[in-house]
C-alpha positions as CSV (number, residue, x, y, z in Angstrom):
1,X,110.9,113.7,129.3
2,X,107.5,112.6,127.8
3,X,108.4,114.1,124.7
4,X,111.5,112.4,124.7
5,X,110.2,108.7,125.4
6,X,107.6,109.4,122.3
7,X,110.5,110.6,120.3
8,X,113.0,107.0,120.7
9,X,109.8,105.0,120.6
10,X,109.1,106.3,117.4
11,X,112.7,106.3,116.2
12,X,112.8,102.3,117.4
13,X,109.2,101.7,115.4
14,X,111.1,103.2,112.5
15,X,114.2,100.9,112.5
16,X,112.2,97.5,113.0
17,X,110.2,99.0,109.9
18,X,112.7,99.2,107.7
19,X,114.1,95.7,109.2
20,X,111.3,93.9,108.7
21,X,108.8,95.6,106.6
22,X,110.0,93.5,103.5
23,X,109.0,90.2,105.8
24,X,105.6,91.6,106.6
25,X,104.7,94.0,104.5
26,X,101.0,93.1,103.7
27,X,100.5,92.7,107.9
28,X,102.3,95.6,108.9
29,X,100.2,97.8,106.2
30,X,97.1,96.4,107.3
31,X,97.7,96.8,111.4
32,X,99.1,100.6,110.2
33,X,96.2,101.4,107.9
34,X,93.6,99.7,111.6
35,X,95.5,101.7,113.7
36,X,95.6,105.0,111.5
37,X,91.5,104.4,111.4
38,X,91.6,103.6,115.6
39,X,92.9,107.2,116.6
């Protein structure tokens, strides 16, 4: 059930990506690249 919460939250972060990543790209790269550098 874990597993499957972790998979639609990721599938949900990929669709408001590709939404909105043209919007924000430079902020959205930035918070990704702190993040990726945080775990």
């Amino acid at each position: 059930m874990i597993f499957s919460f972790f998979y639609w939250l990721g599938r949900i972060l990929i669709w408001l990506e590709r939404n909105y990543i043209d919007a924000t790209k430079s902020f959205h790269i930035s918070l990704t690249e702190k993040w990726l550098i945080h775990f």
